[in-house]
N, C-alpha and C positions, 0 to 999 in steps of 0.2 A: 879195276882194282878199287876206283874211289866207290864204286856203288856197293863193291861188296864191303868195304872197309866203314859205310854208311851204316851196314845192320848192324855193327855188333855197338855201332854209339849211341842208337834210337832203343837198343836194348836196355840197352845200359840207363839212359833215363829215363825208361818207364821203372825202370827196379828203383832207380832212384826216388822215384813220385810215388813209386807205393810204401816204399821205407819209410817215405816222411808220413803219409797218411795213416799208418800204423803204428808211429812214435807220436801223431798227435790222440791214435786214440787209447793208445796207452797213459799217457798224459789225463786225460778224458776220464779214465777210471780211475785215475788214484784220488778224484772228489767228486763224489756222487752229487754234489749240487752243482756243480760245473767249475770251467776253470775260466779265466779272463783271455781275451787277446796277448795282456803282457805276461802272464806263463809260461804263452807256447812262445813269445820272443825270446824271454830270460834261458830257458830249457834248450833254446833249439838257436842257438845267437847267429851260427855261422850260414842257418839260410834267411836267404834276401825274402824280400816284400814278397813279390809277383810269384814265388815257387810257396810260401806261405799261402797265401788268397788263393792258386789257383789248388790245391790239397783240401784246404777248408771247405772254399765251394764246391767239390768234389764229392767231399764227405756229405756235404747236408743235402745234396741231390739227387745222392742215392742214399738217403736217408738214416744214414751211420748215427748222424751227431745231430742234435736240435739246437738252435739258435734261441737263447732267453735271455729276456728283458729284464733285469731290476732295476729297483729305484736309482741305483746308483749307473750301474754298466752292463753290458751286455757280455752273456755268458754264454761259451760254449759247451755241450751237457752230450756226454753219451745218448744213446735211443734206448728208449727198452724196446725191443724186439716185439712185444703182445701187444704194444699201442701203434709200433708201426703197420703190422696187419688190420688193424682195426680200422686206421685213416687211410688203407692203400687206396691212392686214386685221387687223391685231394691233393690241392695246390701247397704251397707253402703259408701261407697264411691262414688257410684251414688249419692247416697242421698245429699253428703257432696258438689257434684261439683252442683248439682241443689239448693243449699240452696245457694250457693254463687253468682249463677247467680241470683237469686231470688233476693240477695240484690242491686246488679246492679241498680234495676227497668230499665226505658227505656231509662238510660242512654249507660246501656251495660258495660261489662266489657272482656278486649282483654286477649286470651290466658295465654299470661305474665303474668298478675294480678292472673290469677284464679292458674294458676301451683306455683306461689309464696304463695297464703294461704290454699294450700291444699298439699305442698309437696310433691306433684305426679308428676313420672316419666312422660314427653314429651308423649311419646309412648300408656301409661296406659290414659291419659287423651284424647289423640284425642280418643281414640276409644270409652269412656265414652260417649265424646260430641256428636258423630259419633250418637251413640247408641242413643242419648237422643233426637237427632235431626230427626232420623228415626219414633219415636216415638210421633212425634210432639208437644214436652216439651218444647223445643229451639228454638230458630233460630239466624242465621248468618247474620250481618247485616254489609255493607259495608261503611263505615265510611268518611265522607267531608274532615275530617282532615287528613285522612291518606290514599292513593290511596289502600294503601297493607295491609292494617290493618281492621283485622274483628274483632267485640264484639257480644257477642251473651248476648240475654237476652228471657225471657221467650215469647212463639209463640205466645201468645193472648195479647200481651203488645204493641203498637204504638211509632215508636220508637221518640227519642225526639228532638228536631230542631237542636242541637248540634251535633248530630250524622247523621242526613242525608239535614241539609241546608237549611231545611225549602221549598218556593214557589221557591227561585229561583236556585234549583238546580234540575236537572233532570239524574238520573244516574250520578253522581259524578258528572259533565259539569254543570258549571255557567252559566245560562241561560241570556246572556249579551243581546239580542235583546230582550227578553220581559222583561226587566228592563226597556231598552231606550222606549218600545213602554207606560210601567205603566208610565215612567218620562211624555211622552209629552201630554197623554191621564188627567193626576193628573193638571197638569200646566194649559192644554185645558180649564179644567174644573175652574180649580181659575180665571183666566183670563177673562172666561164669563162672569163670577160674578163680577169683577169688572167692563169691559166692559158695563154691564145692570147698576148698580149700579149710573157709570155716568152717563146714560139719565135721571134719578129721580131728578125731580126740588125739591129739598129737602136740608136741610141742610148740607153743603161738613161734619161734623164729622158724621152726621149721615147716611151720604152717605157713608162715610169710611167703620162706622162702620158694614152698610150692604152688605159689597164689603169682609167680612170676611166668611169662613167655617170650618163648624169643621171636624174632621178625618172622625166622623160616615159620614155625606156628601157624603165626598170623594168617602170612601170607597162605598157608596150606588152607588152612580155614577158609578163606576168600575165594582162594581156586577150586576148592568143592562146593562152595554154594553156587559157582554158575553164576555169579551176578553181573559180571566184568564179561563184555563183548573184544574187549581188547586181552591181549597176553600181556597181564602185569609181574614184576619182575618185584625182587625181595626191595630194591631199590624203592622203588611204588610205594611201598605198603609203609616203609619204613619213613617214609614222606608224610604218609596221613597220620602217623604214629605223633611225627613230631608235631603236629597240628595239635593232635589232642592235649599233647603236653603243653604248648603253649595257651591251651584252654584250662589249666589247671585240672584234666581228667585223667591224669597218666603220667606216671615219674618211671625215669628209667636209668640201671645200673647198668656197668658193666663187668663181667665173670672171664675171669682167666678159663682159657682153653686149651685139651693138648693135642696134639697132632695124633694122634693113634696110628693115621694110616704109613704114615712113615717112621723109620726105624730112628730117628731125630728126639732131641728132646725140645721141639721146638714147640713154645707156646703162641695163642693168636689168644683175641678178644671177641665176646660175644656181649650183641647189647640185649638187654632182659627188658620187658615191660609191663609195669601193672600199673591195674585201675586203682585211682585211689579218690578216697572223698573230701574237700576240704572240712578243716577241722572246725571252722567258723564260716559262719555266712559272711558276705561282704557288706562292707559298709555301704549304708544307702548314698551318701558322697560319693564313691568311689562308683555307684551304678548312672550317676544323673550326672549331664555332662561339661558340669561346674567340677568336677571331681581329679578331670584328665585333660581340663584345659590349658594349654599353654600361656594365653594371654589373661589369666585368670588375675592377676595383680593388677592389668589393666583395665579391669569391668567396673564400671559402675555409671551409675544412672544419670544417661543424658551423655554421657561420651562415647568415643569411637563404636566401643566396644563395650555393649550395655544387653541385660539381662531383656531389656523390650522389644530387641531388635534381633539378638541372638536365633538365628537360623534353629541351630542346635538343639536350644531349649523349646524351638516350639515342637520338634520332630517329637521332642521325648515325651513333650507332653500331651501330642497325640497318640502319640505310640500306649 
C-alpha cells in the first residue's frame, strides 16, 4: 500500500515542478527584455527558495529562458527559439557570449563591452569568440571609427553605415576622389537644368521654378552614368548635395507633396535643388587666411601669434 500510495505523491510533484516552470515562463513573456529574480518572488511568494532555483535551472538547461547580465542585475529573458537552434551544442557560456552579440544587431559590439557584461576572463572569451567564429555564428568587422578596433556581431547581419562608412569608404580609406568626381558629376547635372531652363521663352518664375530637381533626379542621373561601384542610396546623393551647398553652388527649397497613391489627403515634403551662382565674387580677406582666423585680434609682429611665423600664411602663399 505505501509503494502504491508513493506513485500518485511523485506525481503529483512533478505536475507541481512543471506548473511552476510554466508560470515562470509565463512571467518571461509579459517583458520581452526580461524580468529580475524579485518578480518571480513578488508573483509566486508562496514558493520557497530550493523549488524556485531548482525550476529556473531547469529552464535554462533545457534552454526555455536565457540568463542576462545588466549593468545593474541579472535578468531572466524568454529564448527565441531560431537562436536556440543556431547555438545547439554550445555550453552556457557560449550561449551567453552569442546572446550578447545577438543584441548588438549590426551595430556590433567591441571585445570591451562584451567582457564587461559577461564577466569573462580576456583569455576564456577570445577563445568563445574564436570558436563561434569558426563556426560561422560571428563575425569581425573592422570599424571607420577605430582603425584597431573590431565588433563583432552575428555572420548573416549587414553591417550598419556607422560601422563601416557607408559608399564613401572603402577598406577604412575615405574615398576623397570619388566624392570630388559625385560633387562635379551632382553640380553637372543641376547646371544643365538650369542652363535648358534659360532657353524657354516662358515666364522667368516659372522658368526658375523648372530649373529646380529633386534628390530622386539626381540620384537617377548618377545611377545611369555607371560611375558608383557601390549601390548608392537617395540618402548618398542627398549628402553630396549638401556639400555643394555648403560650397555656396546650390540652394535648396522645399515643395509640399500629395499622397496620390493613397485614398488620404495626406501631404509629405520634397527637397528641390538648384545650381546657382554667387552674385559677387568674395572678398580677397575672406580667400587669405587672415580673413577666418580666430586668433586674428591676437597677431601681430613679434608675438605669439605673428604673420612671420603663421604656418597658414606661408601655405597660401605658396599655394
Amino acid at each position: 500500500m505505501a509503494a502504491a500510495a508513493g506513485v500518485p505523491i511523485k506525481q503529483e510533484a512533478a505536475d507541481d515542478a512543471m506548473n511552476l516552470e510554466e508560470r515562470i515562463l509565463e512571467l518571461c513573456k509579459s517583458d520581452s527584455k526580461g524580468i529580475p529574480d524579485a518578480v518571480i518572488k513578488t508573483e509566486l511568494p508562496h514558493i520557497d527558495v530550493q523549488q524556485r532555483v531548482t525550476a529556473i535551472n531547469r529552464l535554462l538547461s533545457t534552454g526555455k529562458i536565457d540568463l542576462v547580465k545588466t549593468s545593474t542585475e541579472l535578468l531572466y529573458r524568454l529564448k527565441d527559439p531560431g537562436s536556440a537552434s543556431k547555438i545547439k551544442g554550445g555550453d552556457a557560456q557560449e550561449r551567453l557570449i552569442y546572446q550578447i552579440i545577438e543584441e548588438s544587431n549590426n551595430k556590433g559590439i567591441w571585445t570591451r563591452d562584451i567582457r564587461i557584461r559577461s564577466n569573462m576572463p580576456l583569455n576564456q572569451l577570445n577563445k568563445i569568440l574564436k570558436n563561434l567564429e569558426s563556426r560561422k555564428l560571428i563575425k569581425a568587422v573592422k570599424s571607420v571609427g577605430a582603425s584597431k578596433r573590431k565588433v563583432y556581431m552575428l555572420f548573416n547581419l549587414q553591417p550598419d553605415r556607422s560601422v563601416t562608412g557607408g559608399a564613401w569608404y572603402s577598406d577604412q580609406d575615405f574615398e576623397s576622389e570619388f566624392v570630388e568626381v559625385l560633387n562635379q558629376q551632382c553640380y553637372k547635372f543641376l547646371q544643365d537644368k538650369v542652363d535648358a531652363g534659360a532657353e524657354l521663352q516662358i515666364d522667368p518664375m516659372l522658368r526658375r521654378t523648372r530649373s529646380y530637381a529633386s534628390s530622386q533626379d539626381v540620384w537617377k542621373f548618377i545611377k545611369e552614368l555607371g560611375i558608383s561601384k557601390v549601390e548608392l542610396s537617395v540618402e548618398d546623393i542627398e549628402t553630396i548635395l549638401h556639400t555643394l551647398i555648403y560650397d555656396g553652388k546650390v540652394e535648396m527649397t522645399v515643395s509640399a507633396t500629395h499622397n496620390i497613391a493613397s485614398n488620404s489627403n495626406s501631404t509629405g515634403q520634397m527637397k528641390l535643388f538648384r545650381a546657382v551662382q554667387p552674385l559677387t565674387e568674395t572678398a580677397g580677406i575672406m580667400r587669405m587666411p587672415c580673413g577666418v582666423c580666430p586668433v586674428f585680434d591676437q597677431c601681430y609682429e613679434g608675438g605669439v601669434v605673428s604673420p612671420a611665423t603663421c604656418i597658414y600664411m606661408k601655405d597660401w602663399m605658396d599655394y
